[in-house]
N, C-alpha and C positions, 0 to 999 in steps of 0.2 A: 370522025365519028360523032353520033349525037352526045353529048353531056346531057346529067339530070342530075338530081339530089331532091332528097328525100326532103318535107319540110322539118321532119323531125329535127332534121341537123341545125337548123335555124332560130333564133328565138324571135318574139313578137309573135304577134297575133298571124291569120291564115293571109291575108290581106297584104302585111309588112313583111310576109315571109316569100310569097309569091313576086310581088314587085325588085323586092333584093335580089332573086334567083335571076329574073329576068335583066335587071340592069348587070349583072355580073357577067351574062352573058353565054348562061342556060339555054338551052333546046327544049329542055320539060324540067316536072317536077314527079316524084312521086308524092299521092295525098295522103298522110298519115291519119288515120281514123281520129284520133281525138283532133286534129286541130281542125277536122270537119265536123264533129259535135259541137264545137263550142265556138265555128263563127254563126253570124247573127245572116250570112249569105246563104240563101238556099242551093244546092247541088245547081242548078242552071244558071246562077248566079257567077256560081266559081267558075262555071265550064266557060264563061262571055269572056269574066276577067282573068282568065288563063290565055284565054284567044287575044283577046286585046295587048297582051303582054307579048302575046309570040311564044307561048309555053302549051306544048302538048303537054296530057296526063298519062302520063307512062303507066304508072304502077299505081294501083288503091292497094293499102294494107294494114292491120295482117287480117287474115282471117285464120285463128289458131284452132288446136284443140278438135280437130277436124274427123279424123279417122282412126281405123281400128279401134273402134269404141262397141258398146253392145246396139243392137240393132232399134233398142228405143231412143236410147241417147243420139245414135244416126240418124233419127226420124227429126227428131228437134235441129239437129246440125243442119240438115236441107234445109229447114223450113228456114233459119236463121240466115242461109247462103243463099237463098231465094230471094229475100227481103234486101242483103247486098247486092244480089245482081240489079235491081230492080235500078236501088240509089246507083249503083256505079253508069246504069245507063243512061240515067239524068245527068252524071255528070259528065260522060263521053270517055269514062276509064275504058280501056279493052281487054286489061291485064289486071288479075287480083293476086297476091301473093297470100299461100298458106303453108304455117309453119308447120312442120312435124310437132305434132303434141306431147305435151308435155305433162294431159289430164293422167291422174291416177286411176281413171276408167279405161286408159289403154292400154292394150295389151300386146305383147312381141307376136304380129301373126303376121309378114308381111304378105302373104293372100288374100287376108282381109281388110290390109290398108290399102291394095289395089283395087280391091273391088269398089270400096268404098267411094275410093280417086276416080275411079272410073265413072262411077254415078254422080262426084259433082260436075266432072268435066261435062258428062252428056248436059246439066243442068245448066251449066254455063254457058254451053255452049249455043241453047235457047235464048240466051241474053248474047248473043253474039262477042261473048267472052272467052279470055281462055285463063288457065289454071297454072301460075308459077310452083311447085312444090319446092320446100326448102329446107336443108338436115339443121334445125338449130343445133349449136354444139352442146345443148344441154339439154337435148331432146330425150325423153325417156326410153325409146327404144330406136328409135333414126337418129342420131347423130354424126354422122358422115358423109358429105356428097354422093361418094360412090354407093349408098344403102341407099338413099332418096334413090339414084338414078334408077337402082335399080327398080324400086317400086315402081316409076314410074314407065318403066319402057316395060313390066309384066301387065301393065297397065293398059297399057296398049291404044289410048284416045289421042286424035290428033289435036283437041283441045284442052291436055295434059303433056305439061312438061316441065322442066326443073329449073331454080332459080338456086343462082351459086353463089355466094359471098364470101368474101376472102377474109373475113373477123370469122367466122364460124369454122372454115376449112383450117387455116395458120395458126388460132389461137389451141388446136388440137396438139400442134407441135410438129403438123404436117414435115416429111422430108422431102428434098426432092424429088425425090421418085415416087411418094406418093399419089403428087400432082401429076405425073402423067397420064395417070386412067384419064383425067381429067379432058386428054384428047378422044378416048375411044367413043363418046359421047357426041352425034350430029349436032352438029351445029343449030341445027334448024329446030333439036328440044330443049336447047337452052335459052329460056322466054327469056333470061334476064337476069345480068351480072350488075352485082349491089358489092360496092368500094369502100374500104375501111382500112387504115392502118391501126399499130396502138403500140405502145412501149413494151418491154417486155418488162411480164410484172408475172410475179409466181401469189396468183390467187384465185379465188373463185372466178371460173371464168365469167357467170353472168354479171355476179360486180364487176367484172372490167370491160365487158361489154356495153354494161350500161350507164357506166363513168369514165373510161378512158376510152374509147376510140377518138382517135386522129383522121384527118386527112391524108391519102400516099403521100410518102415521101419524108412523113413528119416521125413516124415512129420505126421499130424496126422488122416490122414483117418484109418480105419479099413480096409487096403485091405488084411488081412489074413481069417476074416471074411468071406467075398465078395469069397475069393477062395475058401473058405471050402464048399458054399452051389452051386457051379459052379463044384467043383470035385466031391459033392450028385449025379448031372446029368448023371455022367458017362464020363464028358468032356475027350476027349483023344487026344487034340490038343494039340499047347507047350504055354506055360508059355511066352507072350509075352510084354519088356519093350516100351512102345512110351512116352517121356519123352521130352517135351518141355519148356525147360529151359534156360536165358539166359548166368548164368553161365558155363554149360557145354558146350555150344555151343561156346564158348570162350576157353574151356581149352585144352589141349592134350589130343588128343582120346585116346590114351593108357591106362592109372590112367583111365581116366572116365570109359570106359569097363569095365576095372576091377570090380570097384566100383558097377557098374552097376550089372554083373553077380553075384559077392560079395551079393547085395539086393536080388536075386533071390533063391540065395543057403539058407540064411537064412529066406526066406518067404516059400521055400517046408521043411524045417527045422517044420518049425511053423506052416503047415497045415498037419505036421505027412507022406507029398507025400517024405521024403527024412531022410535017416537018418547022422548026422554028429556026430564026436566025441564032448561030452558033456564038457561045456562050464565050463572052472577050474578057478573060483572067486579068483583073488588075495588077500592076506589076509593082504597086510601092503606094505609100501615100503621099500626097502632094503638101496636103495642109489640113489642121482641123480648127474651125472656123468658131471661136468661141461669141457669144451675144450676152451682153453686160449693159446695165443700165446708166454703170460707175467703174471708169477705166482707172480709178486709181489703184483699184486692192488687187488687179489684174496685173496690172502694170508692174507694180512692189513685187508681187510672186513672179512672174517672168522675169523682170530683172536680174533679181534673186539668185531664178535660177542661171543664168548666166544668157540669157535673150537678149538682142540688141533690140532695138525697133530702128527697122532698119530702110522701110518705107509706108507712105500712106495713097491710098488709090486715090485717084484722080477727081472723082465725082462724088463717092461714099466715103462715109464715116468709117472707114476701116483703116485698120495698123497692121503692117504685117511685122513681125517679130519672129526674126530667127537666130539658129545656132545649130552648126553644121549643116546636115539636111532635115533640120528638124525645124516647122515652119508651122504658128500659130497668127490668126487671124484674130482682132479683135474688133469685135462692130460693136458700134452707139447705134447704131441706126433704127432695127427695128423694135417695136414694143416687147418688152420681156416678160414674158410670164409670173407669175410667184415663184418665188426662188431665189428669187436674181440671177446672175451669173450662168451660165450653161451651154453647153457642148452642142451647137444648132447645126453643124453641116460639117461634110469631109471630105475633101479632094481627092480622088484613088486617079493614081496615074495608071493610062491606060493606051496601048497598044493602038486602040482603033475604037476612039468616043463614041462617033457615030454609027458604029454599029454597037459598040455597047449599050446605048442610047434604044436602038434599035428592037433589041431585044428585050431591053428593060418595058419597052413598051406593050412590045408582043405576049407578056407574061404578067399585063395587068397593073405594071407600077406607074401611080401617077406621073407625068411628066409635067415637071413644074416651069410656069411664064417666070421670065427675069424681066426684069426691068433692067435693062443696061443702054449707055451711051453709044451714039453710032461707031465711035473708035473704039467701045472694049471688046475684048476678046469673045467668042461666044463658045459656051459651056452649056453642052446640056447637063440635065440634072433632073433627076426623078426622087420619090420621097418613099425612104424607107416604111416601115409598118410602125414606128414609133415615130414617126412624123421627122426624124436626122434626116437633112436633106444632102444627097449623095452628088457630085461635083464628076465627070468625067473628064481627066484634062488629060490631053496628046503630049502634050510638052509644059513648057515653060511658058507659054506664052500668054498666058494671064497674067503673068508678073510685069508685064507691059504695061500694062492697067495701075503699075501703083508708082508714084515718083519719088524716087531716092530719097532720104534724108541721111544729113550726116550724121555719123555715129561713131562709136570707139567700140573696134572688137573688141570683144568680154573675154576672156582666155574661156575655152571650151573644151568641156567636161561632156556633154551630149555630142553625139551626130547625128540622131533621128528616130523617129518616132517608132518606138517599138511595137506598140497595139493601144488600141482603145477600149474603153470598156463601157458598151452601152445597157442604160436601166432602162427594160422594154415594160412596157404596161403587162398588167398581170394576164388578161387574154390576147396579147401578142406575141408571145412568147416563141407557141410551134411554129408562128405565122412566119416570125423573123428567119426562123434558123432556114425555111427551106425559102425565104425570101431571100436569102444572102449565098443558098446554095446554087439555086437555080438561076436566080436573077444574075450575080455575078460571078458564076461556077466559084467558088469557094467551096473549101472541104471543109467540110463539118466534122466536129472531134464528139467523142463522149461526152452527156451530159452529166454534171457532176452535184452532188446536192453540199450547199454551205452552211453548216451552223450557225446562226446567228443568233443574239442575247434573246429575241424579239420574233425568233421564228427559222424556217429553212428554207433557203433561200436553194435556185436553180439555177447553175450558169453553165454555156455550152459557147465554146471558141468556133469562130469559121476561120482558116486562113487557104492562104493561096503555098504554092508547093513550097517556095522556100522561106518562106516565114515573112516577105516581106512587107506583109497584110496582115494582119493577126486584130480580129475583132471578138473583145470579149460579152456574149450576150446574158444579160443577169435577169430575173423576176423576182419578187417576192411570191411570198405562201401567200397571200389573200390578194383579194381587189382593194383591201382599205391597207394594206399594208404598205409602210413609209418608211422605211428601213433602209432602203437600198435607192432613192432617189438620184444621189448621188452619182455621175460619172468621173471618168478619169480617164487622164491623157497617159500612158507610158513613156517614160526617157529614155534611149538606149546609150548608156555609158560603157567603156569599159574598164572604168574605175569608180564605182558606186561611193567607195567612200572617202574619196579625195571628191567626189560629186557633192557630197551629203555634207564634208566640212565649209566647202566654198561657198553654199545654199549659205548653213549657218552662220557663217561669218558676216555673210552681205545681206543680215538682217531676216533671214527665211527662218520659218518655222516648220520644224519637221514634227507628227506623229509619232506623240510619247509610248514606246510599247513598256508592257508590265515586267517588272524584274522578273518574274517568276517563270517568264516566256523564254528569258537568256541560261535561267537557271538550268531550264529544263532541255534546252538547245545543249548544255554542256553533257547533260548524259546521254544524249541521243549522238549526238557527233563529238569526233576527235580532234576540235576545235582548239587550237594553243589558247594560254590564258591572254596570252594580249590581244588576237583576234575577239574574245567574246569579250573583252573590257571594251573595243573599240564598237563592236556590235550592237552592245549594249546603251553605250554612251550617245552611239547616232540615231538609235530603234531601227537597226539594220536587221530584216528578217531572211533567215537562210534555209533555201529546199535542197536537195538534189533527186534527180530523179536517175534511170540506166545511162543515161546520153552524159549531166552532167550535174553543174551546179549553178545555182541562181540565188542573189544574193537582190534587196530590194528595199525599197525604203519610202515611205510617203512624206509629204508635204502636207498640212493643214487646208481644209477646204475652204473654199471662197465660193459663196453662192452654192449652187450644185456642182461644184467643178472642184478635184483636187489631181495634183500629179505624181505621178510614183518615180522616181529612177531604179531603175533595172540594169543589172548586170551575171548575162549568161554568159557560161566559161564550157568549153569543151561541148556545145551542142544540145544543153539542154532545150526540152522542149515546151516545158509547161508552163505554170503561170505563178509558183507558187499557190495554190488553191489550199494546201494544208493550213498555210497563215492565214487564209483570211476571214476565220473566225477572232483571230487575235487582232486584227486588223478593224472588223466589224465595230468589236467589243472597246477597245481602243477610240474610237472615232463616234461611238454611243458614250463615251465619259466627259471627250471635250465638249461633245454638245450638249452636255448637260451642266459640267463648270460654264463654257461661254454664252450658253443658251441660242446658239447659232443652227 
């Protein structure tokens, strides 16, 4: 099907919004009226450099405040639609979208909003145009698709018909059955379906209309649903994104396109309209690949934790360092950003690389050049939405790549890598979650909000079915917010604090928690006094959730990089998320004694 998106959804000028659409990988655009006010290209201008892109103009919009008005006010309204057909035919639009009004001059007549539909249609249709009509959900007397349709088939102009959007229909509280009428509607009056997800937020619907819409897939409407009984109709228009947001409207139009057509490819994925290479479930992680300018304080804290180094690659400045199946990579090699130290890439063992490879590519993830020796192993590898660059490995056979060194096993407390927890930039956030859903089929869990001294923080876990993938995605509340910089590797032990004594002995330093934290652990659970003396003493933190109990602990950070040991008892499933406001707040105190 054709893709479009609205430029509204974009930020930059009409110029850097157009160009982003098209290199993403767009069919068209819809032109949003103000950002053709205020380029400095005249309508024939844009219609050259829409063509030279490869971007039809689907939709001109809006044209509001239109009908069931009094018959002087109508008078002005033509001359006003006359004046836009004019421009829309300099610019080669064919389609104008006009919303159900919202003036206070309107009145509940629908025979008078069809008369009126009727006479712009005739007038449009002298511009070789035709007329989308559309129920805003805050429309004064039209707010519902099935009311729009209806005006518009008493209507009766074959250059009148109705434009449907899934933020207006689902943000209603639409059921499924609602959606059905949604088939009794031909195909051939529906000018034009406008795509929108958004979270579920109990507020005014036009503020969230005009601050949270997402891209499908990202929030929780059902808009796969909504398209499946919209392609029953026969609809043979494109697949178009209007997404009013003010994260993206902030970020570089480039990523957000992407991101954007990214939702599109897998929402015709998901209504059967497209077929893509099938999504290949990682089954464990292989390694997580840290980049350090200075392998001593790396080194000290692996140690520590009971790490051997146990080989170094052949060609590259890399260490691999493990214990059980828990396997850290340390590279000198590449230039390290501000920070120091940080969590740069991560191995997901996998079933069938190159087809995961495959698809990662078909769904818009960079696929990243390596530089390797003609005898190393070859790995593809694509780059997450926060730049972590993702490792597909079949087997073992990268480990070929690295030559032994001698070592003394550590007695071991870890087996492997429980989850990782990545800090995504503040507008890559929704980007990741359906990055990590769709790109590597991963379930996505409930997004959860964190307390932090300094703000509220948002984290949302992807894993794979049996946990043996668990990736924790974090942002902070603002663009300038520095709070949450920080990553973290997970340990899976299943003795946390025979972990956490062995750390401390062999010179590690663990994340001092607040007495006041154990105090208050004591009246919340049935905890013996010696467990919360030993709890206390290691800054062991304890959740339980229905499934079980998790028991957890950190290490002090080195660069952006620290490690937690975990240990879940009887199935629990989550992350502790209730401590990690103590956690936050805790690791805002050392950096304020260490200045780190």
């Amino acid at each position: 099907m054709r893709t479009s998106i609205a430029t509204v959804s974009l930020s930059g000028s009409l110029t850097e919004k157009l160009t982003a659409a098209s290199r993403a990988g767009f069919d068209g655009v819809e032109i949003f009226e103000n950002d053709l006010l205020a380029s400095p290209l005249t309508p024939e201008e844009i219609r050259a450099r829409c063509a030279d892109l490869g971007l039809g103009i689907d939709l001109y919009q809006p044209m509001r405040d239109i009908e069931a008005v009094p018959a002087d006010e109508f008078a002005r309204n033509l001359r006003r639609a006359r004046h836009k057909f004019e421009l829309m035919r300099r610019l080669g639009a064919d389609t104008v979208l006009v919303c159900s009004s919202v003036s206070p001059l309107a009145v509940d007549d629908d025979p008078l909003a069809a008369e009126q539909l009727h006479q712009l249609a005739d007038l449009a249709q002298d511009f070789g145009i035709r007329v989308a009509y559309e129920a805003l959900a805050w429309g004064r007397h039209v707010n519902t698709y099935d009311h729009a349709w209806r005006i518009v088939d008493a209507a009766g102009h074959p250059a009148l018909g109705t434009c449907l959007d899934s933020f207006h229909i689902l943000s209603r509280g639409s059921e499924p059955k609602d959606l059905e009428g949604i088939e009794d509607i031909p195909g051939e009056k529906i000018f034009f379906l406008q795509l929108a997800d958004a979270p579920l937020l109990a507020m005014d619907v036009l503020q969230w209309s005009r601050h949270y819409r997402c891209f499908p897939g990202q929030g929780g409407f059902d808009v796969a649903g909504l398209v499946q009984h919209v392609l029953r109709t026969g609809y043979a228009g494109p697949l178009s994104l209007e997404v009013f947001n003010d994260v993206f409207r902030q970020a570089e139009a480039g990523p957000t396109a992407v991101d954007a057509h990214r939702s599109l490819l897998v929402l015709q994925e998901a209504v059967g309209a497209a077929a893509l290479p099938q999504p290949v479930v990682p089954t464990g992680v292989a390694f997580a690949e840290l980049v350090t300018p200075d392998t001593a304080p790396v080194s000290a804290l692996l140690a520590a934790l009971g790490f051997a180094r146990t080989a170094r690659h052949r060609t590259k400045p890399v260490d691999l360092w493990q214990q059980g199946e828990a396997r850290i990579l340390v590279n000198t090699g590449p230039a390290v950003p501000r920070g120091g130290t940080q969590l740069a890439a991560i191995g997901l063992q996998s079933p069938d690389p190159a087809a995961a490879a495959e698809r990662a590519e078909a769904l818009l993830a960079p696929v990243l050049p390596r530089r390797r020796a003609p005898e190393d192993a070859p790995l593809d590898a694509v780059a997450a939405p926060d730049g972590t660059e993702l490792f597909f490995c079949g087997s073992d056979r990268w480990r070929a790549d690295f030559e032994h060194l001698a070592h003394t096993p550590a007695a071991t407390d870890v087996h492997r890598i429980d989850h990782l927890a990545l800090t995504q930039p503040w507008h890559h956030f929704d980007e990741a979650t359906l990055f990590h859903r769709s790109v590597l089929g991963l379930h996505a869990q409930e997004s959860v909000d964190v307390a932090d001294p300094y703000g509220l923080l948002r984290s949302r876990a992807v894993t794979n079915a049996d946990g043996s993938v668990r990736i924790a995605l974090t942002v902070g509340a603002a663009p300038t917010d520095d709070t949450v910089r920080a990553q973290h590797i997970a340990l899976a032990t299943d003795d946390v604090i025979a972990a956490a004594r062995r750390f401390r002995e062999a010179g590690g330093r663990l994340l001092p928690v607040p007495a006041n934290y154990h105090d208050d652990l004591a009246a919340r659970y049935d905890l013996t006094d010696e467990e919360l003396t030993t709890h206390r003493d290691l800054g062991i933190l304890y959740d339980r959730d229905a499934y079980g109990v998790f028991r957890h602990c950190y290490t002090q950070t080195v660069g952006r990089v620290f490690f937690e040991l975990v240990q879940r008892d009887d199935g629990y499933r989550g992350y502790g998320a209730q401590n990690a406001p103590v956690r936050l707040a805790a690791q805002h105190a050392m950096k304020a004694v260490t200045g780190g």
